[in-house]
Legacy VTK file of the C-alpha trace (Angstrom):
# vtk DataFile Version 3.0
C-alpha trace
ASCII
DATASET POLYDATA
POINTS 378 float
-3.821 -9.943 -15.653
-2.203 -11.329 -12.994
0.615 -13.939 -12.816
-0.317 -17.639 -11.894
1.310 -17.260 -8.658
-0.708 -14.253 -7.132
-3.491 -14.171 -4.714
-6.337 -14.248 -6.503
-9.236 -12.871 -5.084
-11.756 -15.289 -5.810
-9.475 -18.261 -4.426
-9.319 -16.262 -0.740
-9.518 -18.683 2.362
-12.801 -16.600 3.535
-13.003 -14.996 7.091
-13.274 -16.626 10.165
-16.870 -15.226 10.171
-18.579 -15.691 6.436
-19.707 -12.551 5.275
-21.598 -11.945 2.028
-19.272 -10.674 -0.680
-18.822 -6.776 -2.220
-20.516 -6.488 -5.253
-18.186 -4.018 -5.854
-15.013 -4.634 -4.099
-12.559 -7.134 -3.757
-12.309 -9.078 -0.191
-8.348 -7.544 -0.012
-10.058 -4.100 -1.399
-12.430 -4.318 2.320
-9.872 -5.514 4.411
-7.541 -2.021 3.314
-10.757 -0.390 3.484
-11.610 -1.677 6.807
-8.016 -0.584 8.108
-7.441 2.568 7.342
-10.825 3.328 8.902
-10.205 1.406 12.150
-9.315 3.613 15.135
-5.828 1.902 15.636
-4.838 3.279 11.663
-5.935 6.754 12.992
-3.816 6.800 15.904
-0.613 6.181 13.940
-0.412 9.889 12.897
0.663 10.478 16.836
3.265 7.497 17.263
6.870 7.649 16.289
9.743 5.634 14.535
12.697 7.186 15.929
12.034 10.526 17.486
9.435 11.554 20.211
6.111 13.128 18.648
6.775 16.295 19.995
10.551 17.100 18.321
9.571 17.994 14.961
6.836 18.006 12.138
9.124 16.908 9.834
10.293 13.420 11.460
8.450 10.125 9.780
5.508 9.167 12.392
4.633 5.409 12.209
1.241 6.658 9.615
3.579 8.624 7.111
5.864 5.606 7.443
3.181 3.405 6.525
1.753 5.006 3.728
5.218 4.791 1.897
5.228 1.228 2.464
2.187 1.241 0.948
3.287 3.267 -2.104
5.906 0.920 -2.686
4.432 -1.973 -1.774
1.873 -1.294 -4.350
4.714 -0.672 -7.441
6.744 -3.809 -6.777
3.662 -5.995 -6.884
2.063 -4.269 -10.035
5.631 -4.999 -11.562
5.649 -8.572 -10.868
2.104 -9.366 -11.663
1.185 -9.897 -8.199
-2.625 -8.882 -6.432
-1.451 -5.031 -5.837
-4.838 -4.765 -3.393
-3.230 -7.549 -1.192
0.035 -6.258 -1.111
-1.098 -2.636 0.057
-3.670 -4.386 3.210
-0.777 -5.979 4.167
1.535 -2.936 3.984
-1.030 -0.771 5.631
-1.582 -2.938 8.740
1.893 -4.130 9.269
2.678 -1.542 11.826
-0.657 -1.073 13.898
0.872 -3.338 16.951
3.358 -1.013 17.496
3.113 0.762 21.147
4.044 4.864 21.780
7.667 5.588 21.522
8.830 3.421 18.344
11.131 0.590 19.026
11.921 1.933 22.943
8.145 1.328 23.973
8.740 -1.866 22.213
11.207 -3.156 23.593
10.029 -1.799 27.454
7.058 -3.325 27.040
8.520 -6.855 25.720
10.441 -6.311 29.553
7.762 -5.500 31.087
5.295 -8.281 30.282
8.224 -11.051 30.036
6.327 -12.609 33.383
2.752 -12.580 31.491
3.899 -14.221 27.898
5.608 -11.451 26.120
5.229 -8.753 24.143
5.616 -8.636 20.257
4.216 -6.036 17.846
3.120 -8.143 14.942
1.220 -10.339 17.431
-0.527 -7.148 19.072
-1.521 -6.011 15.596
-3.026 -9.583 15.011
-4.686 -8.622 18.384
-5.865 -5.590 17.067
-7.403 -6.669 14.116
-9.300 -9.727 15.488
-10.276 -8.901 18.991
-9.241 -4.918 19.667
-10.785 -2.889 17.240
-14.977 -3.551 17.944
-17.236 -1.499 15.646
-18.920 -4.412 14.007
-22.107 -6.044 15.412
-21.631 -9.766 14.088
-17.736 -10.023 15.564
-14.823 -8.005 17.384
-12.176 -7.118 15.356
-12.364 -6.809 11.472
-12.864 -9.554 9.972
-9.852 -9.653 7.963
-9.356 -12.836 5.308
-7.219 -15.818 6.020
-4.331 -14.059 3.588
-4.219 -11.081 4.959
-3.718 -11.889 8.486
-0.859 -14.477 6.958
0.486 -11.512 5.869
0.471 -9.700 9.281
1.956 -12.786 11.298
4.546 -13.712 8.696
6.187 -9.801 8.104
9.317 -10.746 9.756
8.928 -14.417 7.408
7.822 -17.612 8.614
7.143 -18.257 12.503
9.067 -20.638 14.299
9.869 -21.506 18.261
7.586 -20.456 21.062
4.559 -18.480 19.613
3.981 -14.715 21.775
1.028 -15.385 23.562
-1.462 -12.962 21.130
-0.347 -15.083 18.125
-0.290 -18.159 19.782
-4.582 -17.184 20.489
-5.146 -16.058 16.624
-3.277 -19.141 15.302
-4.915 -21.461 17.463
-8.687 -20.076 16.160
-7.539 -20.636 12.511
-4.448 -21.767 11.202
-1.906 -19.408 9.746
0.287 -22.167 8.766
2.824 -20.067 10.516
6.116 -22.364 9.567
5.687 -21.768 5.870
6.271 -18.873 3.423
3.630 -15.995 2.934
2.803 -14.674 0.139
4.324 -13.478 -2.420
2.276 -10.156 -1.758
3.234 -9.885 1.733
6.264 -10.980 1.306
6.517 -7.452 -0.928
4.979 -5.639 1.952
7.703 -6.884 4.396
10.772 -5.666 1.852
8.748 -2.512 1.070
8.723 -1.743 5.175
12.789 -2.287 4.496
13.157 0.068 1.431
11.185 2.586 3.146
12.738 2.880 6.566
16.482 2.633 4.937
15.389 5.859 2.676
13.524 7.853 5.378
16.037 7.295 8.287
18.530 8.578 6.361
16.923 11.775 5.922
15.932 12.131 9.279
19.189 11.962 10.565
19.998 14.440 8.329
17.294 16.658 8.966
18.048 16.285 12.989
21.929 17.040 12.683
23.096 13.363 13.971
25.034 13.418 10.975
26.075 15.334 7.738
26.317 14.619 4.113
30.106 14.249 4.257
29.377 10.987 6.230
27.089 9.426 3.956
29.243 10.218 1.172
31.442 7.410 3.327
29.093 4.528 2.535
28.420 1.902 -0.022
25.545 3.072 -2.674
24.725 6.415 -0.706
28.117 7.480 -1.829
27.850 6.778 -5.192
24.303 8.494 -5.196
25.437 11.866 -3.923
28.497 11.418 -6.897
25.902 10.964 -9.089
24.463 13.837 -8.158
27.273 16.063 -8.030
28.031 14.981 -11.496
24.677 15.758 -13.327
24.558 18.825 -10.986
27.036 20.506 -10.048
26.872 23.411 -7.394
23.396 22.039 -6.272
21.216 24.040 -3.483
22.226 21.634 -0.529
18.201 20.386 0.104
18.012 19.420 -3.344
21.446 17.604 -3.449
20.458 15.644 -0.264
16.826 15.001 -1.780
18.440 14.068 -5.385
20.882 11.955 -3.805
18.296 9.870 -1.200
15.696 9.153 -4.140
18.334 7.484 -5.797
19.078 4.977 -3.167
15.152 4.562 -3.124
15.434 3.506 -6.361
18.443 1.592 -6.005
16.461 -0.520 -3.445
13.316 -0.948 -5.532
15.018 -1.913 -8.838
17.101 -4.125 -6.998
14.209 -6.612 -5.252
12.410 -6.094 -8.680
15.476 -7.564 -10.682
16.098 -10.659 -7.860
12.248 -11.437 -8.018
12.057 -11.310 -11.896
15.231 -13.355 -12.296
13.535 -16.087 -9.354
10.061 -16.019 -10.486
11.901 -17.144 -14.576
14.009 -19.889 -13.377
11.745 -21.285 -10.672
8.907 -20.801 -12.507
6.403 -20.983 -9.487
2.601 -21.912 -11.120
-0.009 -21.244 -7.862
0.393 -18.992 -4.574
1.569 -22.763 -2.808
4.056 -23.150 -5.203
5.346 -19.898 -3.370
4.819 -20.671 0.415
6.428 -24.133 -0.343
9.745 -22.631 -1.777
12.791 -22.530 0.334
13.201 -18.920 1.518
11.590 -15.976 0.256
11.441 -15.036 -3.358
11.187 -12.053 -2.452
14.311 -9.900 -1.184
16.787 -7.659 -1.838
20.270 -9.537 -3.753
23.313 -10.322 -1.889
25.480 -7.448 -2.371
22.832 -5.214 -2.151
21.837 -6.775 1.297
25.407 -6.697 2.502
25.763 -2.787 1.413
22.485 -2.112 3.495
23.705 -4.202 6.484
26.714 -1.265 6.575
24.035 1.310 6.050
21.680 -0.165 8.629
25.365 -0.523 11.247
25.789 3.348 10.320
22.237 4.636 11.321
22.446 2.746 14.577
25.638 3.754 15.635
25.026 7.412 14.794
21.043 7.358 15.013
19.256 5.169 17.293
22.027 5.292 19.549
22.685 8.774 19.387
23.124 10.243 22.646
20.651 12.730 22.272
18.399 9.708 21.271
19.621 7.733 24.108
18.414 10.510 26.870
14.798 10.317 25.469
14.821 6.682 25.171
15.557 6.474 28.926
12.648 9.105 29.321
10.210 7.486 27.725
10.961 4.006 28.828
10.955 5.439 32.853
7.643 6.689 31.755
6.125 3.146 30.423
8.046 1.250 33.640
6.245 4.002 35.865
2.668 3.756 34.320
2.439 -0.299 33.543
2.615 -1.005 37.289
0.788 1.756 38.202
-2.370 0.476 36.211
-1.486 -2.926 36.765
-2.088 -2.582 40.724
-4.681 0.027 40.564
-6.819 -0.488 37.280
-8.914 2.473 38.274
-6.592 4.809 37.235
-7.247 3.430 33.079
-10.974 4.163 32.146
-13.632 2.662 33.085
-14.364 0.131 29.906
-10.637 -0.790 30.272
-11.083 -1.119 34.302
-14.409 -3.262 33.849
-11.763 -5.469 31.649
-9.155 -5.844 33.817
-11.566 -6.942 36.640
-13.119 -9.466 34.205
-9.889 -11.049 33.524
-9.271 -13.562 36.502
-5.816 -13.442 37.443
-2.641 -11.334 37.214
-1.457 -12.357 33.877
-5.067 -11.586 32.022
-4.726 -8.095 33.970
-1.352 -7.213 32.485
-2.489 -8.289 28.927
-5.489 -5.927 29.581
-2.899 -3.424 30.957
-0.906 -4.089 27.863
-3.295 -3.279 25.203
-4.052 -0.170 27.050
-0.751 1.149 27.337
0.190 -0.328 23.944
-2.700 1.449 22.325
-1.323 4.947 23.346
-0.105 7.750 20.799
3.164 8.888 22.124
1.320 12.371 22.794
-1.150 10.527 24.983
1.722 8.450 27.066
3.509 11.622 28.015
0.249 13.108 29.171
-0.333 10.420 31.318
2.910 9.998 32.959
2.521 13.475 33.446
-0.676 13.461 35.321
-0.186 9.979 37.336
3.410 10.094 37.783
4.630 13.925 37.925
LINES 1 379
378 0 1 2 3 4 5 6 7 8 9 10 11 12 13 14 15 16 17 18 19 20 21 22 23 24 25 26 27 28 29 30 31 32 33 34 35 36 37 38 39 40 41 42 43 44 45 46 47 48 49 50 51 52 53 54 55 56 57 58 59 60 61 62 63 64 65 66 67 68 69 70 71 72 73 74 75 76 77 78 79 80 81 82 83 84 85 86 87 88 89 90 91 92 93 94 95 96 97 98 99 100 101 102 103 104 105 106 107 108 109 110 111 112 113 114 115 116 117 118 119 120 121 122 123 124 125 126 127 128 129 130 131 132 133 134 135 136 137 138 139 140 141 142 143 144 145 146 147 148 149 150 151 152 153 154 155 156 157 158 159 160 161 162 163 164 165 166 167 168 169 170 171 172 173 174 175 176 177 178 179 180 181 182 183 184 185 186 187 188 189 190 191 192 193 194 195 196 197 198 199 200 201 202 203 204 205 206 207 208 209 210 211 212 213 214 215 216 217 218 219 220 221 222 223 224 225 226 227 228 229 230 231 232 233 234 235 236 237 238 239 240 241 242 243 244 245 246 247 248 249 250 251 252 253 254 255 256 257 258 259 260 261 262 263 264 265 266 267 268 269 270 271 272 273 274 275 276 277 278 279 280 281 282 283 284 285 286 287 288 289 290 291 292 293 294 295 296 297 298 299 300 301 302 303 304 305 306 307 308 309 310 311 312 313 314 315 316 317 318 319 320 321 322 323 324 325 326 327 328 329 330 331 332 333 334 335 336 337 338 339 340 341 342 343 344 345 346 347 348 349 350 351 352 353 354 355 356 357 358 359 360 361 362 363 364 365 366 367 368 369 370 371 372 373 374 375 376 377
């Protein structure tokens, strides 16, 4: 049974276009459904977090990424009573906006289309799943509920300031109420994107040599996780120590943002889903200490991770490769394919044609960009 403060399925907002319900599904239970078959889902197995597809089979890509959001996603809500369906559709789409190349094509892109109203991922998965993606024959898109495309816009919490120009188009079809709380089910998808990327980046940079046990041993609760560890088991084969050690500060994380919600949920004792998106600030989130202890984790991998200088050389590839091939389609659109050319001449003046360009270039697997600029650029 869930708790009075959950989505409940048969209180949804609808979709923008009324469809006939499941008879045997929930409407959250078709929007996952509806993701994970959509061809923007699929092409996560070939986009990165950190490292360039091609450096290793063992590095996160943005799918495995999202599937342990998912997983954890999914416990944290079952936990707390929340609607677990919710929770994973949320989860699941959260990263489908981003472009090739993890954060770097990110934040190239964001320069790159500063002149023509921005660039922001959450907004071009928004895009994606209510415009991009066009298999139906009553709508583009999927037809996602009210709630879960909350969930998508809100991931970073609520919206505030200028809207990116892709939000600004969803919002102004059908109100997100964008200056509010989500949630409490996204809200768990948002922390779960935290818990897993702390836990996985960790072992990356392990697995890639930026850094060694002996460092982590350095900082707060990693430390005390390998101790642990050592402790219980003593002369441990290294990959098992490291493995040991990480699932602890997995679990760390998840008992923690369990324990804050519980403790929130019992004194503020919230009695609908509004109840929630009228609070001040998440209910949600990891506790203080435990947030300041991850800001020193989070300091760590960017120091000696994302700013690597082995890192740093293939971010500078990559982002000469999206500043060579956004120009290049943007003055010659028949260099993209012909549906995508037929758009660009459709749409009227320069800034249309970049946001055409955009969701071209966006829409690339990091495999795919590096063909490209191979081709076009040499």
């Amino acid at each position: 049974m869930n708790a009075p403060y959950a989505c409940q399925p048969e209180e949804s907002r609808g979709r923008h276009w009324p469809e006939r319900m499941s008879t045997f599904r929930s409407p959250w239970q078709r929007d996952r459904d509806r993701i994970i078959h959509s061809s923007a889902f699929r092409r996560l197995k070939h986009k990165t977090q950190v490292f360039v597809e091609h450096e290793g089979d063992y590095y996160r890509t943005r799918l495995t990424h999202t599937i342990e959001v998912a997983q954890v996603a999914r416990t944290i809500a079952g936990v707390l009573g929340l609607n677990t369906d919710l929770a994973e559709t949320v989860a699941l789409a959260h990263d489908l906006g981003h472009p090739p190349f993890g954060h770097t094509g990110e934040d190239a892109l964001a320069a790159l289309m500063a002149p023509y109203g921005g660039f922001d991922h959450n907004a071009q998965a928004l895009r994606i799943v209510t415009r991009m993606e066009r298999h139906y024959a009553d709508f583009d898109g999927l037809n996602l509920t009210w709630e879960s495309l909350e969930g998508i816009a809100k991931h970073n919490g609520p919206v505030t300031g200028p809207l990116p120009y892709a939000l600004a188009e969803v919002n102004a079809e059908w109100d997100l109420e964008l200056a509010g709380n989500a949630s409490a089910e996204a809200q768990v998808a948002a922390v779960a994107d935290d818990v897993a990327y702390n836990h996985h980046d960790l072992h990356d940079g392990l697995r890639a040599g930026l850094f060694t046990e002996e460092d982590l041993s350095q900082l707060p609760v990693v430390g005390e996780a390998f101790a642990e560890v050592d402790a219980l088991h003593p002369g441990l084969d290294p990959m098992r120590r490291r493995h040991e050690a990480l699932r602890r500060v997995f679990g760390v994380m998840v008992e923690d943002v369990i324990a804050v919600a519980q403790n929130r949920l019992n004194s503020l004792q919230p009695q609908s889903v509004q109840d929630i998106r009228d609070m001040e600030g998440p209910i949600i989130r990891f506790s203080k200490p435990l947030y300041q202890n991850l800001k020193a984790i989070k300091l760590f991998l960017f120091q000696r991770m994302y700013r690597a200088p082995s890192v740093v050389v293939e971010r500078e590839r990559v982002t000469q490769m999206l500043n060579g091939l956004f120009p290049l389609f943007l003055n010659d659109p028949s260099k993209m394919p012909d549906h995508w050319l037929a758009a660009a001449e459709a749409a009227g003046d320069e800034t249309g044609r970049a946001r055409v360009v955009l969701d071209y270039v966006a829409g690339m697997t990091d495999r795919f960009a590096i063909q490209e600029a191979e081709r076009l650029l040499g």
